[in-house]
Backbone as CSV, one residue per row, in Angstrom:
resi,resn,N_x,N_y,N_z,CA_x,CA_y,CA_z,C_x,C_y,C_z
1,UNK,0.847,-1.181,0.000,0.000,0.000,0.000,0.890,1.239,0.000
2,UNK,0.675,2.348,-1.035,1.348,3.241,-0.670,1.142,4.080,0.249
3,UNK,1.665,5.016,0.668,1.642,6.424,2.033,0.871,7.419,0.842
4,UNK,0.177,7.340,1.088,-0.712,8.950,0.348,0.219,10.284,1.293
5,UNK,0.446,9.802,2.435,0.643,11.127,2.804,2.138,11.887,2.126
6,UNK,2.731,10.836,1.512,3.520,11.250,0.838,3.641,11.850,-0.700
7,UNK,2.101,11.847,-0.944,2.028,12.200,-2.650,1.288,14.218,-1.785
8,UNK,1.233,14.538,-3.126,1.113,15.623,-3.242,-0.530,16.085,-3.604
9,UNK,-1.497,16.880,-3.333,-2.704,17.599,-3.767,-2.327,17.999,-5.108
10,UNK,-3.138,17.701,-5.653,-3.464,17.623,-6.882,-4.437,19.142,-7.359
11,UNK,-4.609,20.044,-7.975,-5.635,20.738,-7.347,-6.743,20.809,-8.893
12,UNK,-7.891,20.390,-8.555,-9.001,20.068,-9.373,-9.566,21.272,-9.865
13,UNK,-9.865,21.281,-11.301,-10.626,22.147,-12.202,-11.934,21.507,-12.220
14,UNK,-12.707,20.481,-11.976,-13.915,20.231,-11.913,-13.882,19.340,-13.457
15,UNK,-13.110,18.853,-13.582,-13.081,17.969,-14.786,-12.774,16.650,-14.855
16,UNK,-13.218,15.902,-13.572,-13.307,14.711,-13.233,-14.593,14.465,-12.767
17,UNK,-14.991,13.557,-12.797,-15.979,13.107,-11.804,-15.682,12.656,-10.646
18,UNK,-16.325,12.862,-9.274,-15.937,11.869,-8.133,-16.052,10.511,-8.134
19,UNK,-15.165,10.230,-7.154,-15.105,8.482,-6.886,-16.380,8.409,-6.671
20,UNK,-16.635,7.033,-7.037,-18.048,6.429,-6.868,-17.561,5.816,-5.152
21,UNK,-18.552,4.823,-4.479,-18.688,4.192,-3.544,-17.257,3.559,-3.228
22,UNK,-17.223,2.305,-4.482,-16.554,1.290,-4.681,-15.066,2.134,-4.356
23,UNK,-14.372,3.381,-4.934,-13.401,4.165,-5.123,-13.133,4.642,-3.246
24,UNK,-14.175,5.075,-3.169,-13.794,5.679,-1.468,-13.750,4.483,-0.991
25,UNK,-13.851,3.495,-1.155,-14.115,2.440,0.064,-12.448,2.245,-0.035
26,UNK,-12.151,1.880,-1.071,-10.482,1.865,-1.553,-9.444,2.172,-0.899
27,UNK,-10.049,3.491,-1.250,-8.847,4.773,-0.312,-8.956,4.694,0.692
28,UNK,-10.389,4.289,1.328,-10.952,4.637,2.881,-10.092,4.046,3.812
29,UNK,-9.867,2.579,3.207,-8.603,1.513,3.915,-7.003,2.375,4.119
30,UNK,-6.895,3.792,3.533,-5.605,4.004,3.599,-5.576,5.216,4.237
31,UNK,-6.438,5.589,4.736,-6.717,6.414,5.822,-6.971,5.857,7.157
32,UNK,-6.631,6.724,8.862,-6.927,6.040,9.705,-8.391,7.075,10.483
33,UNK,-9.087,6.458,10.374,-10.527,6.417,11.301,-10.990,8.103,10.812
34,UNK,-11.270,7.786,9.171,-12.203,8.776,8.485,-13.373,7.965,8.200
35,UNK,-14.391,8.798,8.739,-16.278,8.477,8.068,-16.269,9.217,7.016
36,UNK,-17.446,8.751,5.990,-17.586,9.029,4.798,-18.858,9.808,5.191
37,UNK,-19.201,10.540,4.855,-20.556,11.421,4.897,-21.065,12.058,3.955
38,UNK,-22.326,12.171,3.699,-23.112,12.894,2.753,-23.914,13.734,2.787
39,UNK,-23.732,14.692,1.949,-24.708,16.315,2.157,-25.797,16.302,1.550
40,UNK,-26.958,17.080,1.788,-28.199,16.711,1.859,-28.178,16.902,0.146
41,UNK,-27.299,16.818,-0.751,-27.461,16.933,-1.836,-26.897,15.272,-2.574
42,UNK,-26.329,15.122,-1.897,-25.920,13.003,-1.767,-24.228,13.411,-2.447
43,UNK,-24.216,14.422,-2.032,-22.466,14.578,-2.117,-21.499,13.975,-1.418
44,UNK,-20.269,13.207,-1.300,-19.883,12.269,0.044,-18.283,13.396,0.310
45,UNK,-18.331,13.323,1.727,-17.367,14.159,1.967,-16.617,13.212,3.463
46,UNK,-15.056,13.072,3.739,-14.185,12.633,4.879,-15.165,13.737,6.022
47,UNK,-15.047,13.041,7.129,-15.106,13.848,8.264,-14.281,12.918,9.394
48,UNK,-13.676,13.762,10.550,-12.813,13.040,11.837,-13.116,14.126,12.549
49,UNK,-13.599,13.680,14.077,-13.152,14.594,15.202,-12.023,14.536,15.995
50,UNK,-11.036,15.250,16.481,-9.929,15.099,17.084,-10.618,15.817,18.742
51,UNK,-10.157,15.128,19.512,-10.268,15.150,20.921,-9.117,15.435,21.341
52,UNK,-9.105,16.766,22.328,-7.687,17.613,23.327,-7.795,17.783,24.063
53,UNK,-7.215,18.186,25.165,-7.442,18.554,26.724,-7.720,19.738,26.882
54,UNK,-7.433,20.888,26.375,-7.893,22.198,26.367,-7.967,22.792,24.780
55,UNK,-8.851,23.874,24.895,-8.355,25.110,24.180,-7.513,25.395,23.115
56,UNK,-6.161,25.504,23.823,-4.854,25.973,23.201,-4.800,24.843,22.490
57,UNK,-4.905,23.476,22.409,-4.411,22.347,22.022,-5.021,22.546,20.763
58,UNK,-6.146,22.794,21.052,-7.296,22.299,19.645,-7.045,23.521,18.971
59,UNK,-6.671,24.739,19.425,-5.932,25.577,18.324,-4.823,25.617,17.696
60,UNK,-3.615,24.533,18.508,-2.417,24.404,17.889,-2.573,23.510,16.927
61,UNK,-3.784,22.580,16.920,-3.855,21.525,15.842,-4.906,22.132,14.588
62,UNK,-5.589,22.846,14.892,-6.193,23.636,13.899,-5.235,24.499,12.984
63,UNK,-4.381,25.314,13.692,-3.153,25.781,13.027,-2.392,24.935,11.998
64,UNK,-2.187,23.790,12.660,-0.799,22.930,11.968,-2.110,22.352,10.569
65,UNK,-3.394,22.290,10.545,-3.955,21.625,9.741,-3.930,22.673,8.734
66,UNK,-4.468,23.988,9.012,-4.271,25.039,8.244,-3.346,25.301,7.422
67,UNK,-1.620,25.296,7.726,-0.508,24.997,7.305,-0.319,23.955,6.203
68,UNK,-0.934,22.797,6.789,-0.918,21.898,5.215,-1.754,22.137,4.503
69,UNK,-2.803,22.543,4.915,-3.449,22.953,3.779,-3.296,23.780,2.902
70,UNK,-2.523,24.949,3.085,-2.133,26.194,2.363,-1.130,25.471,1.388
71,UNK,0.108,24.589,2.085,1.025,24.589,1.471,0.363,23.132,0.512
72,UNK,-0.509,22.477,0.724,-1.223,21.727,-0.253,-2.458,22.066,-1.530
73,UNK,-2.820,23.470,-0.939,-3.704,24.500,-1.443,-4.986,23.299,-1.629
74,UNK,-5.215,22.993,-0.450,-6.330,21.961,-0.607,-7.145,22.368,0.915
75,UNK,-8.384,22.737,1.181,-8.773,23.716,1.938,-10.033,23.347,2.538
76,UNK,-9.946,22.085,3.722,-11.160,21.595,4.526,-11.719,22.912,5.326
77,UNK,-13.381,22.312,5.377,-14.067,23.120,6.604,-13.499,22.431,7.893
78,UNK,-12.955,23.473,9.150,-12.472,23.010,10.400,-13.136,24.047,11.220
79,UNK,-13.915,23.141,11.977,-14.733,23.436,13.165,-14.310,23.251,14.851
80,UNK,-13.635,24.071,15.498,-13.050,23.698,16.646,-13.842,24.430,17.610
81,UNK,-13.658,24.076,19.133,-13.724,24.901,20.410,-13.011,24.337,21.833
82,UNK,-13.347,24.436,22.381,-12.579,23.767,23.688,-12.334,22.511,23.428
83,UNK,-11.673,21.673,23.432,-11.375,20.050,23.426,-11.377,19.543,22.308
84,UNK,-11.811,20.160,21.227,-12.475,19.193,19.826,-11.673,19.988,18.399
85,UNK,-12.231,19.483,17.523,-11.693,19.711,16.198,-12.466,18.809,15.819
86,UNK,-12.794,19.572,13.988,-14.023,18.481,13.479,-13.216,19.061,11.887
87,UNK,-12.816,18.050,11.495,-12.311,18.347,9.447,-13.217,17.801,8.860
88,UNK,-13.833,18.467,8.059,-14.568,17.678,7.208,-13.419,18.229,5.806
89,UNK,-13.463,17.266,4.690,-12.788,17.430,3.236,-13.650,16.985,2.112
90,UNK,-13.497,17.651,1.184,-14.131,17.176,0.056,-13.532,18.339,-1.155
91,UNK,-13.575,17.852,-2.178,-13.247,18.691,-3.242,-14.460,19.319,-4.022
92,UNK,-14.416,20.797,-3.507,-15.982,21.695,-3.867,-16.465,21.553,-5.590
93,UNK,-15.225,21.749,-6.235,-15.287,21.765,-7.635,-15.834,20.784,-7.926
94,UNK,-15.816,19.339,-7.838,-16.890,18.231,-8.261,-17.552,17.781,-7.329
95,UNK,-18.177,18.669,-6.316,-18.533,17.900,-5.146,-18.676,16.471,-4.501
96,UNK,-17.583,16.053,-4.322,-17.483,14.723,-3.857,-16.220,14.391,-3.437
97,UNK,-15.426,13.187,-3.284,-14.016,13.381,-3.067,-13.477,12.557,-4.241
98,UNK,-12.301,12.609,-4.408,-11.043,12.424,-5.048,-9.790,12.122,-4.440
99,UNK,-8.835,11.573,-5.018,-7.571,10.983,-4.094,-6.869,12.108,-3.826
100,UNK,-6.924,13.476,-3.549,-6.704,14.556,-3.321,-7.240,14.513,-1.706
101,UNK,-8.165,14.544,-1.783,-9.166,14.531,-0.156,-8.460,13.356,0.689
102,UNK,-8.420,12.319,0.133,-7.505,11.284,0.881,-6.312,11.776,1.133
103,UNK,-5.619,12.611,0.294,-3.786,12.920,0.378,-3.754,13.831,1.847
104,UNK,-4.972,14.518,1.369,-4.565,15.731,3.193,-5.820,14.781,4.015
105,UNK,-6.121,14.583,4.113,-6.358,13.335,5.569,-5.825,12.477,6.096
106,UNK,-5.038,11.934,4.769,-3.831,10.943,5.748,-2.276,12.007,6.142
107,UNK,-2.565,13.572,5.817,-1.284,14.736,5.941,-1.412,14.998,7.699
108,UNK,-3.025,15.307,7.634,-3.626,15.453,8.430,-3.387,14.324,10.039
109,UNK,-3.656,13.527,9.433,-3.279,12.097,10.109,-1.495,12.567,10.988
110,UNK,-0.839,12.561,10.375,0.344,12.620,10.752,0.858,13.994,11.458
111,UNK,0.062,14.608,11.845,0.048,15.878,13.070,0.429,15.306,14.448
């Protein structure tokens, strides 16, 4: 199996289609403890909550996620407050995911 976290974001013009089912289930194995979720439009998008002891924590990890993301120019919704962190990913341009969304979740992963 390769390390996704070692390939690079790819960044999408909307000229693919998303993985079907069969495709995320794939990748899903090469990620650690991402749910697949769907928007009330049947779009499927990664989501993980990260659990911290305070505050500061869940902002230093919000930070460092931010960071790869810039330098991956690949750009999850991140929802934090005291103790938590919530990433959801998906690639907006074809709404759905792509092995792009997998690359910064398993980047993500390695925080």
């Amino acid at each position: 199996m390769n390390d996704l976290s070692s390939k690079k974001c790819v960044p999408c013009q909307g000229d693919i289609p998303p993985f079907d089912k069969s495709e995320i289930h794939k990748y899903l194995k090469k990620v650690d403890g991402w749910d697949v979720k769907s928007d009330s439009d049947g779009s499927f998008y990664l989501f993980k909550e990260f659990k911290f002891k305070n505050f500061k924590d869940s902002q230093i990890f919000v930070n460092k996620v931010s960071d790869i993301s810039e330098k991956e120019n690949h750009h999850p919704d991140i929802f934090f407050g005291w103790g938590y962190c919530k990433v959801k990913i998906l690639t907006h341009a074809i709404k759905g995911l792509a092995e792009s969304d997998f690359i910064l979740a398993a980047k993500v992963d390695k925080i």
